[in-house]
N, C-alpha and C positions, 0 to 999 in steps of 0.2 A: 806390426802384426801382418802376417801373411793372408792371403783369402783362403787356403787352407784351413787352418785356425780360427778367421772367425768362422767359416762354416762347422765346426766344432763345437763353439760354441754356443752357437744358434740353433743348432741340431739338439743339444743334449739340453738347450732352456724350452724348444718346445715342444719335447716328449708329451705324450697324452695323459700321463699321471702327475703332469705338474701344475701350476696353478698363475692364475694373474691378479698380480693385485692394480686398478686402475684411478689414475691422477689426475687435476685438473690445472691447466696452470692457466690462472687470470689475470688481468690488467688490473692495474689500480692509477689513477687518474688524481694527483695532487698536486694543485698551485704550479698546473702546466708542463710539470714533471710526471713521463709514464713509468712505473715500477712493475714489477711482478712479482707475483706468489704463486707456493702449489697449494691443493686443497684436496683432502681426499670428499669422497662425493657417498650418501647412501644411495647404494647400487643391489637391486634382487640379484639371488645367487645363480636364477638359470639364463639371467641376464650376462652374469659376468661370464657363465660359461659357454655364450653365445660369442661373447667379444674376443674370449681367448682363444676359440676356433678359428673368426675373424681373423687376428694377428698371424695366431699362427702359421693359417694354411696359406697369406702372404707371405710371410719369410721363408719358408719352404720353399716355394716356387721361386722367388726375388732372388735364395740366398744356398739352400742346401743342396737342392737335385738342380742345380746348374754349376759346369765348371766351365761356363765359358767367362764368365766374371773375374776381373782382376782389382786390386786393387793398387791407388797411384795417389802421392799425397796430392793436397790441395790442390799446392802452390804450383803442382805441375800440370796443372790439368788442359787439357787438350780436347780433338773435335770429336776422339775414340767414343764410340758404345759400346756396352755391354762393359762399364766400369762402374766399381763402386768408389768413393775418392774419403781418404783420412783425411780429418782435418790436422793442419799440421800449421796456422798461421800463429802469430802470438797471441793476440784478443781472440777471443769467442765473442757472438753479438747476446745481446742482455738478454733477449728472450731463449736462444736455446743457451746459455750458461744457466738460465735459472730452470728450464727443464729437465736439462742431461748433469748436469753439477748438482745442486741443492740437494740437501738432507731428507729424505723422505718417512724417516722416523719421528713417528708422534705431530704428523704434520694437522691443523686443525679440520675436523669436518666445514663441508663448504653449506653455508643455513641458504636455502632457495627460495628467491621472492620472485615478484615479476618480471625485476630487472637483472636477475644473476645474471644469467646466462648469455647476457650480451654483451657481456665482459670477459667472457671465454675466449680465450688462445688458440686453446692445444690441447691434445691428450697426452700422459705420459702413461705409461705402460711399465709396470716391473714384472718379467715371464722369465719363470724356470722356480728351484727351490733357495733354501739357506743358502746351499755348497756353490750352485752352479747357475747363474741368472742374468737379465741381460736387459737393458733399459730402454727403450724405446721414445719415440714422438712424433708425432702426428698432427699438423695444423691445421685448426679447425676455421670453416668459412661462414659465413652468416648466413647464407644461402640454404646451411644445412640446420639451421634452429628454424624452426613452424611454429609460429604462434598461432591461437585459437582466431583470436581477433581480426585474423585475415582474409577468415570462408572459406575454410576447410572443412571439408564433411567426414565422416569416417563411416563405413560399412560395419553394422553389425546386423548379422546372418542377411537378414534379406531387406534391413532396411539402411537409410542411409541417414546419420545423426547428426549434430553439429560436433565437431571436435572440440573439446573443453582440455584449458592446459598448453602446455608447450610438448614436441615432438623433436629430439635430438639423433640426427644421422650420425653416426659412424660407418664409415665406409671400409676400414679395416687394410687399409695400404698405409705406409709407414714412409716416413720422409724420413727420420733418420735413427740410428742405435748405437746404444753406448756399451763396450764392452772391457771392462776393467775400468783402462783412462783414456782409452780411445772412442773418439767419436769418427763414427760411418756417415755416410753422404751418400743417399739412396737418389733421393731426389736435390738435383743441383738448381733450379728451376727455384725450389721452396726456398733453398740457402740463402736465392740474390735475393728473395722480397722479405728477408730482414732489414729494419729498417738502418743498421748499425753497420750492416757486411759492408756497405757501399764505401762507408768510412775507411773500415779495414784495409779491402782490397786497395783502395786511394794511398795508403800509407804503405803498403807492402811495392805498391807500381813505384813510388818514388823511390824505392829501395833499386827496385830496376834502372832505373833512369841515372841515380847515381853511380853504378856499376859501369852503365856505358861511359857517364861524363869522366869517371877516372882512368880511364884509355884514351880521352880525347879523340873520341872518332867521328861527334857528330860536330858541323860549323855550329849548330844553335840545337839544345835538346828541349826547346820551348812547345815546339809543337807536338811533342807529346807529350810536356804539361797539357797542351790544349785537351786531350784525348782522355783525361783522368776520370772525367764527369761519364764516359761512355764505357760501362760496367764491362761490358764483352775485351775491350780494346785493353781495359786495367787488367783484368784477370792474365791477358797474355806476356802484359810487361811484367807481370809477379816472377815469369818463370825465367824472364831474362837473366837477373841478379845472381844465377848459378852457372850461368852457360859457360859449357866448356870454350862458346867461340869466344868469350872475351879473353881468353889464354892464349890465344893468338898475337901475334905481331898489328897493329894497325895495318901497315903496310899490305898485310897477306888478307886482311877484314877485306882493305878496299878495293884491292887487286880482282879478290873474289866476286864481291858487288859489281865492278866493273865489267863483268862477263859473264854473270849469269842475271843482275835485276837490271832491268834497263831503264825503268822510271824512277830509278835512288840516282841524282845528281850531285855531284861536286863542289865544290867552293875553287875557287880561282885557279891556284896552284895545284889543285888534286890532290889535298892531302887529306881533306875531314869531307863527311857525306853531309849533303843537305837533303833534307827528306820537308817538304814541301804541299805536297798531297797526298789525300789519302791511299791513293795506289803505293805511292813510296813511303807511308807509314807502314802499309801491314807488308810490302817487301821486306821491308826492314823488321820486322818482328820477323818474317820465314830467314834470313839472312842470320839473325841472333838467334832462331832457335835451330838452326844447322840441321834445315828441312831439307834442303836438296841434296838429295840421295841418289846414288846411282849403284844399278845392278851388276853384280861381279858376276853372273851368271848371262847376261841379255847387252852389258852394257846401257839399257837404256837408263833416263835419269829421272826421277819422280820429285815432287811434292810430298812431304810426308810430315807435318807435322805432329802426327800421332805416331811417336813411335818408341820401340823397348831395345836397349840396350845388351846385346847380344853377348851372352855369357858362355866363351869359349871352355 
């Protein structure tokens, strides 16, 4: 799906005559194992119709009256802003599968005690009608439930009372949307602090690793086993595993390194890279993702690993 399209989509779920219906998705805590559920919640109607202005007038601004927005899977993802990114990995992490996948039909109301709400996730969000509608989610932080019991007062008219009850923010920004069977990646930031991504991305980087080790380019690919634990460093070796440079010759990989990175060293005879420190880790990721660029116009030569594939 193009960013055309979804903007289509998202335009025409939050027209002003359509409607929200809103979710809860909570933890559940058994013999050490965390699960999840949704739960639909009783919500006042001029509430819901607060929320769904909420929602909406974010995606509008995030998603419809902007075309500076692109969209780029996952797996590719880069230092670019002003992206929106598909997810496009094989696993989904458990908590947003079970907000953006699960069945929202006949799902059970959520019964409220003292301790519900501290088992809150997320919100899920279903906005637009029957025909045309678009799924949402949103993760909630503990910062934003106020319990009574902490001394807060509340203002009514001219005096000030003790606040009795719990007090739940919604802020109305949206981390991520689902549209058909796509999932959107608004915020990439909320993605890593899944607790499951970390696993993903770990399995996707050794996909990378493997790629390089069947060209035999590096002496030792250990040390970016080392790098697997460092979420930013994994997410770059994911995009390895496609690269057009490993269609390259060895020969022409090392030639190249040889004269443009100059902290990626050699092994004895000069045939395999040894990559050694961190400067020569992430040369070596700019080296495999075929960042250096030069100007047909300027001749000069750039850094660029953000970059689109020029469609003559």
């Amino acid at each position: 799906m193009d960013f055309q399209e979804l903007k289509t989509h998202v335009e025409k779920a939050t027209q002003a005559d359509n409607s929200l219906e809103l979710f809860l998705l909570m933890k559940k805590e058994q013999k050490g194992e965390r699960t999840y559920y949704v739960a639909s919640a009783n919500i006042d109607d001029d509430c819901m119709e607060d929320i769904f202005s909420l929602y909406s007038d974010f995606l509008k601004n995030a998603v419809v009256d902007t075309d500076e927005n692109r969209i780029i899977p996952l797996s590719s993802a880069d230092e670019r802003a002003n992206v929106i990114y598909e997810y496009d990995l094989e696993t989904v992490p458990p908590e947003l599968a079970s907000a953006l996948e699960s069945e929202l039909d006949n799902v059970e109301m959520l019964q409220l005690n003292d301790d519900t709400l501290t088992n809150l996730v997320g919100f899920i969000a279903k906005i637009g009608d029957d025909q045309q509608n678009i799924r949402i989610f949103k993760r909630h932080y503990a910062i934003n439930l106020i319990k009574s019991k902490q001394g807060y007062l509340a203002r009514k008219e001219n005096q000030l009372e003790s606040f009795e009850g719990e007090l739940l923010r919604i802020n109305g920004t949206v981390d991520f949307i689902r549209v058909k069977d796509c999932i959107f990646i608004l915020s990439l930031k909320e993605l890593e602090k899944f607790g499951k991504f970390h696993d993903i991305i770990k399995r996707e980087a050794r996909k990378g690793i493997r790629a390089i080790n069947r060209i035999e380019l590096l002496e030792s690919s250990e040390p970016l086993e080392d790098e697997l634990d460092n979420t930013s460093f994994a997410r770059k070796l994911t995009r390895i595993k496609d690269s057009i440079v490993l269609r390259q010759s060895t020969q022409t990989i090392i030639a190249f390194a040889r004269s443009k990175y100059p902290n990626i060293q050699f092994n004895e005879d000069e045939t395999k890279l040894r990559i050694a420190t961190k400067k020569s880790k992430n040369e070596l990721i700019k080296l495999l993702s075929d960042a250096r660029l030069k100007s047909e116009l300027t001749n000069e030569e750039y850094d660029a690993l953000a970059k689109d594939r020029v469609e003559e």
